[in-house]
MDTraj code that builds the backbone (N, CA, C; nanometers):
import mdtraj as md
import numpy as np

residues = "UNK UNK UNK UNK UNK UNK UNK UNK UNK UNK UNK UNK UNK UNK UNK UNK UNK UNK UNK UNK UNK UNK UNK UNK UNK UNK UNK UNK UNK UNK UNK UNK UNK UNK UNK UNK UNK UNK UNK UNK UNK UNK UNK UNK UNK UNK UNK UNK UNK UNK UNK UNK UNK UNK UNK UNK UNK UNK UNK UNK UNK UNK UNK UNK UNK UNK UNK UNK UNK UNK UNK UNK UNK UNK UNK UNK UNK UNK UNK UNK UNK UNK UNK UNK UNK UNK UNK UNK UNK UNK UNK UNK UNK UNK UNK UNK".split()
xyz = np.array([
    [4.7751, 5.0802, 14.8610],
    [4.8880, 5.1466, 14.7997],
    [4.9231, 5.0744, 14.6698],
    [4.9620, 5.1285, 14.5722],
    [4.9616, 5.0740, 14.4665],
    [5.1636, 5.0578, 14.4460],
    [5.1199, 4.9133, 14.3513],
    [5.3106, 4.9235, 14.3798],
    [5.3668, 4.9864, 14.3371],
    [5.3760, 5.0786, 14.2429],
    [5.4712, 5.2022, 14.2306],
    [5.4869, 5.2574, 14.2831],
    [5.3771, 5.2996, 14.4062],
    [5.4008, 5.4105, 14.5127],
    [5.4890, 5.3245, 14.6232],
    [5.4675, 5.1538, 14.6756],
    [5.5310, 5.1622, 14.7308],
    [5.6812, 5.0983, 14.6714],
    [5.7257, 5.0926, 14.5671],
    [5.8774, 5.0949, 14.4825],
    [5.9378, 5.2122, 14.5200],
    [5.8595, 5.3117, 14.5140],
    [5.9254, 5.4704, 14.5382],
    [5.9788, 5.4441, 14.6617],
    [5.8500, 5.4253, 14.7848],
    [5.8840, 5.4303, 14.8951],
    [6.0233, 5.3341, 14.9572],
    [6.0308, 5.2142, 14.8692],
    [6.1021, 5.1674, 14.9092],
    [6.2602, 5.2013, 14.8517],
    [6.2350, 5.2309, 14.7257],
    [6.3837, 5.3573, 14.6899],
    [6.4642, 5.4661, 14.7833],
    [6.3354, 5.4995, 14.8465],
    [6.3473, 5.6454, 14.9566],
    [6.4515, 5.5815, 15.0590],
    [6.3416, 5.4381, 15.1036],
    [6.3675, 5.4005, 15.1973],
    [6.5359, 5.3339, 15.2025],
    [6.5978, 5.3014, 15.0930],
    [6.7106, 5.2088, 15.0406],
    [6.8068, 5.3696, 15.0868],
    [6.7777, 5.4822, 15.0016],
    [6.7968, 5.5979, 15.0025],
    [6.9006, 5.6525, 15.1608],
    [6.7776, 5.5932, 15.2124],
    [6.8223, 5.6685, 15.3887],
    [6.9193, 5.5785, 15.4554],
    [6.8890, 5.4491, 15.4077],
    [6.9889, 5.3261, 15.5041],
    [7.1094, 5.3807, 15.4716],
    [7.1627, 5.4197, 15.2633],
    [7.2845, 5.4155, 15.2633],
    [7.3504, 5.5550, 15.3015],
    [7.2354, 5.6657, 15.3310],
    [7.2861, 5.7753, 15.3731],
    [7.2816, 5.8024, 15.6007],
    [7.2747, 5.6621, 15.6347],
    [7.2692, 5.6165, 15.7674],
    [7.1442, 5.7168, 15.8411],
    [7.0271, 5.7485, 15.7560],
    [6.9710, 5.7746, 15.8296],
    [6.8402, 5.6882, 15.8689],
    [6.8706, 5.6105, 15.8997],
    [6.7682, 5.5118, 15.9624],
    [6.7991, 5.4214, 16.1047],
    [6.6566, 5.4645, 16.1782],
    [6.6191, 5.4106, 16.2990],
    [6.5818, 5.2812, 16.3171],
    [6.6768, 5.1632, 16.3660],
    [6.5497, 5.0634, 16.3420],
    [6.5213, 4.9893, 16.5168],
    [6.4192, 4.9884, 16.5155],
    [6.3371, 4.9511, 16.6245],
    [6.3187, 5.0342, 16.7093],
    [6.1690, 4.9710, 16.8160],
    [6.1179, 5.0722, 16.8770],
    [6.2169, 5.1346, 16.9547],
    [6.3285, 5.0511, 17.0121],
    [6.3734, 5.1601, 17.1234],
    [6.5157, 5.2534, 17.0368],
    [6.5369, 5.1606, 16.9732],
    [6.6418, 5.2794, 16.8674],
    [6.5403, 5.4238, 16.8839],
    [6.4175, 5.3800, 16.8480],
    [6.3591, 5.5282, 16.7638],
    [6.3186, 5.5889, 16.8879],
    [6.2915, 5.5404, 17.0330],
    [6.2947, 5.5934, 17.1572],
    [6.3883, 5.6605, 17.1744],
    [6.5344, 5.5939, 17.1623],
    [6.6348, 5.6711, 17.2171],
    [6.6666, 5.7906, 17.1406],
    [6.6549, 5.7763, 17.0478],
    [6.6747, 5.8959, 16.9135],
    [6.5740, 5.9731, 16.8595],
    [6.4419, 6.0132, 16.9360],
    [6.3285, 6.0646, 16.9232],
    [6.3445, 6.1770, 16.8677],
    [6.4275, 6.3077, 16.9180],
    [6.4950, 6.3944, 16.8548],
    [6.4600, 6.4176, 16.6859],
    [6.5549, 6.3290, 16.6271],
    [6.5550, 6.3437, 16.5047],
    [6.4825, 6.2685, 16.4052],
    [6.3996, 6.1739, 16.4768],
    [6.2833, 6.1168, 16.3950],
    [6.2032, 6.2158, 16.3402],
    [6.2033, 6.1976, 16.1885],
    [6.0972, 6.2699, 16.1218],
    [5.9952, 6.1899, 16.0788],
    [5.9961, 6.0431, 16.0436],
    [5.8811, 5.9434, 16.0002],
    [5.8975, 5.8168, 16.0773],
    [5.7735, 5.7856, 16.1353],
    [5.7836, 5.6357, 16.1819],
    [5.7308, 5.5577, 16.0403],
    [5.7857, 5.4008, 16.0300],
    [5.7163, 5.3468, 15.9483],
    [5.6883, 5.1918, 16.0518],
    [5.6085, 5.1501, 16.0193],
    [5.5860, 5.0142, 16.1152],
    [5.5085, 4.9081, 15.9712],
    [5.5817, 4.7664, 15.9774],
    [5.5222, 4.7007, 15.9033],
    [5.4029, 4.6317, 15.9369],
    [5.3078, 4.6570, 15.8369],
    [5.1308, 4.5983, 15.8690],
    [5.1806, 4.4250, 15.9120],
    [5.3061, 4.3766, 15.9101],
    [5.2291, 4.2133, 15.9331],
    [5.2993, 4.1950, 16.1072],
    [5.3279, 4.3299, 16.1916],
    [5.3469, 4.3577, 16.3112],
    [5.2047, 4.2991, 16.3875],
    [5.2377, 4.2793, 16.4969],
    [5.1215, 4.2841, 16.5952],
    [4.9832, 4.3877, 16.6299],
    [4.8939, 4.3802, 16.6602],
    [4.7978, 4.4754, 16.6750],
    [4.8582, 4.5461, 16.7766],
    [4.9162, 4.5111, 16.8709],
    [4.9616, 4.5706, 17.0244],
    [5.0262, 4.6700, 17.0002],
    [5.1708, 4.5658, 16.9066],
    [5.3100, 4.6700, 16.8830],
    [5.2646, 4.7662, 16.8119],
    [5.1853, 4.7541, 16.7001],
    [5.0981, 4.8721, 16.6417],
    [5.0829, 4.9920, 16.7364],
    [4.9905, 4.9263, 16.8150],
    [4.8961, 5.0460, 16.8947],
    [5.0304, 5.1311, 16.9946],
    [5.1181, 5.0491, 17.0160],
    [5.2382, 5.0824, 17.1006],
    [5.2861, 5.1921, 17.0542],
    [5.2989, 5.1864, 16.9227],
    [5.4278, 5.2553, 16.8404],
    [5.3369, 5.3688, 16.7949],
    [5.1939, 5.3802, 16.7376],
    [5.1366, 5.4754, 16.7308],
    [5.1172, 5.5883, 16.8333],
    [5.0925, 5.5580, 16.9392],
    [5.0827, 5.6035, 17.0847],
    [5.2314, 5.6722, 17.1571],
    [5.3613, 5.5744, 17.1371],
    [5.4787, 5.6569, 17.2072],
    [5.4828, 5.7423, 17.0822],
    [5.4513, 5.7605, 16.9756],
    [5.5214, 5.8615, 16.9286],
    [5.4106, 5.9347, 16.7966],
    [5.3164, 5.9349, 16.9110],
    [5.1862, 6.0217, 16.8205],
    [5.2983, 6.1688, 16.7849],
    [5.3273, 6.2447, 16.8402],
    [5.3459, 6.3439, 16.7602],
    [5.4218, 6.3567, 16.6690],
    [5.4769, 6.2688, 16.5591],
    [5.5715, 6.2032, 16.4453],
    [5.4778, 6.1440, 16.3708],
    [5.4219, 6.1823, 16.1893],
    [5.3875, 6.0731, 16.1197],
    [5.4542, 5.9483, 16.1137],
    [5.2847, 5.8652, 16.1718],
    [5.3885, 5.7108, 16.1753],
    [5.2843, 5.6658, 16.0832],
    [5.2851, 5.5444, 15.9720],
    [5.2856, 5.5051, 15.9016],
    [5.2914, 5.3133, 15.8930],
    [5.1349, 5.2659, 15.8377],
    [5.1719, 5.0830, 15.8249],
    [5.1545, 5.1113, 15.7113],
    [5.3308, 5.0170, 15.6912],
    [5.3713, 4.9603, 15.5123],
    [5.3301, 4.8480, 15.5583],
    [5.2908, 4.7720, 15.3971],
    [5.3155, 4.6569, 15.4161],
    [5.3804, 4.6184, 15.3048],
    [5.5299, 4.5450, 15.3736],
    [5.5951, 4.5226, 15.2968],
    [5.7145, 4.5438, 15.3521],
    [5.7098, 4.6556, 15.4586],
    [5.8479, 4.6910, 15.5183],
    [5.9783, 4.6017, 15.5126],
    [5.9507, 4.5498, 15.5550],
    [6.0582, 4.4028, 15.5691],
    [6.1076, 4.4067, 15.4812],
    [6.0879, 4.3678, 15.3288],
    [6.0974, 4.3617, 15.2546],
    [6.1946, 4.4694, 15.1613],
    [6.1400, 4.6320, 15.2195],
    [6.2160, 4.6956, 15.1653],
    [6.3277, 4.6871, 15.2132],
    [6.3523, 4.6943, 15.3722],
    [6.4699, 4.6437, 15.4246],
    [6.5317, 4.5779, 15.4215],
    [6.5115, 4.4845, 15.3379],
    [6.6037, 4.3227, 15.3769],
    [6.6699, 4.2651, 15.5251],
    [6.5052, 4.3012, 15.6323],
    [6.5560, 4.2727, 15.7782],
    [6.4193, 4.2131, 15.7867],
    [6.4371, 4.0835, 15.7920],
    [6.2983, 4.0105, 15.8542],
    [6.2907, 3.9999, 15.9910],
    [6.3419, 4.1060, 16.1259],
    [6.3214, 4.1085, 16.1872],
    [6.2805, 4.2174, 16.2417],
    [6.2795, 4.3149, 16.1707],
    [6.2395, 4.4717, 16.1952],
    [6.0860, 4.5107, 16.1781],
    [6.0263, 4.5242, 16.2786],
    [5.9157, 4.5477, 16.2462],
    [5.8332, 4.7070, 16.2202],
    [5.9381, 4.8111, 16.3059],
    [5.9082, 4.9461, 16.3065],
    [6.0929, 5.0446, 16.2434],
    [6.1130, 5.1277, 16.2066],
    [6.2105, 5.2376, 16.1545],
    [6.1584, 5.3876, 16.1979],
    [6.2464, 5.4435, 16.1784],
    [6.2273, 5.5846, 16.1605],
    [6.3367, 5.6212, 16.1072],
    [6.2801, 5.7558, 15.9952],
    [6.3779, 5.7934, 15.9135],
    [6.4006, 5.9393, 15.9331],
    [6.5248, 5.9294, 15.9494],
    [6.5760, 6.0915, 16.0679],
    [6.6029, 6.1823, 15.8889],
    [6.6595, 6.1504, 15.8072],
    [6.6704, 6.2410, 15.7054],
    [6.5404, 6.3270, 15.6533],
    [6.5538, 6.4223, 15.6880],
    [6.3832, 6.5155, 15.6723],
    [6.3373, 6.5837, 15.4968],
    [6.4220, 6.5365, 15.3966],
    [6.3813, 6.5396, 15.2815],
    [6.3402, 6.4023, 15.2266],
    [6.4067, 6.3201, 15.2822],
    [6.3564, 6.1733, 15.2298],
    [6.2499, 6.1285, 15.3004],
    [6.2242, 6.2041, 15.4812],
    [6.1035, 6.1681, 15.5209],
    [6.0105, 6.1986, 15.4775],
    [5.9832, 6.3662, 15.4043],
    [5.8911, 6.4476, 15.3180],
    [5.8862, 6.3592, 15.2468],
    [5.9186, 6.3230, 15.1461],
    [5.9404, 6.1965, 15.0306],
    [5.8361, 6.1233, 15.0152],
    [5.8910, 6.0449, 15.1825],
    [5.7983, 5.8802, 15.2469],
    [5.6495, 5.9636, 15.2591],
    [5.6399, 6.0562, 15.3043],
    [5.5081, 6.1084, 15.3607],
    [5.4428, 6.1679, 15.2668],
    [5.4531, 6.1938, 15.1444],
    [5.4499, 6.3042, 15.0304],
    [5.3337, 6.1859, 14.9594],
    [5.4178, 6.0641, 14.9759],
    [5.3771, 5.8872, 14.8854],
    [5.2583, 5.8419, 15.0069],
    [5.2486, 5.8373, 15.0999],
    [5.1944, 5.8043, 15.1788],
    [5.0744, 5.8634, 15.2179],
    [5.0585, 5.9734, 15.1777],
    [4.9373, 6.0794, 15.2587],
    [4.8520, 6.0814, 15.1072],
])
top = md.Topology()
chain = top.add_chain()
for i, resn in enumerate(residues, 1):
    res = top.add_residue(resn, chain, resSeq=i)
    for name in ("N", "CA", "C"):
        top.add_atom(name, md.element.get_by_symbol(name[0]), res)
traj = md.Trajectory(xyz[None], top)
């Protein structure tokens, strides 16, 4: 990914926190499956939690940033989902 694409993404992503639409962690985005429109999971996650998070919620584009963290300013977050479905188009628009 080249960094402009992910600056955007992380604009999007700044985007959704202050408009509260963001999921963070796996079971947030469990409990709130509903309105998840994008998983994002950061690449410096585990191979497991990876395979975890791809798997509960194959039918949702999910997505490794790397960098996530970063856009967040949560060094403990390793997966989100972003329930706003124009800013998820957005994330996925940059991503695909």
């Amino acid at each position: 990914m080249k960094d402009s694409d992910f600056e955007k993404v992380a604009a999007y992503i700044g985007l959704a926190q202050r408009a509260g639409a963001v999921l963070y962690g796996e079971d947030a985005i469990e409990d709130k499956f509903k309105t998840a429109k994008v998983v994002l999971v950061d690449n410096a996650a585990s191979e497991k939690y990876t395979a975890r998070i791809h798997k509960k919620f194959d039918i949702l584009p999910v997505f490794e940033l790397e960098g996530l963290r970063k856009a967040l300013h949560k060094d403990a977050v390793n997966a989100v989902a972003v329930t706003n479905e124009n800013l998820a188009k957005a994330i996925i628009d940059i991503l695909r």
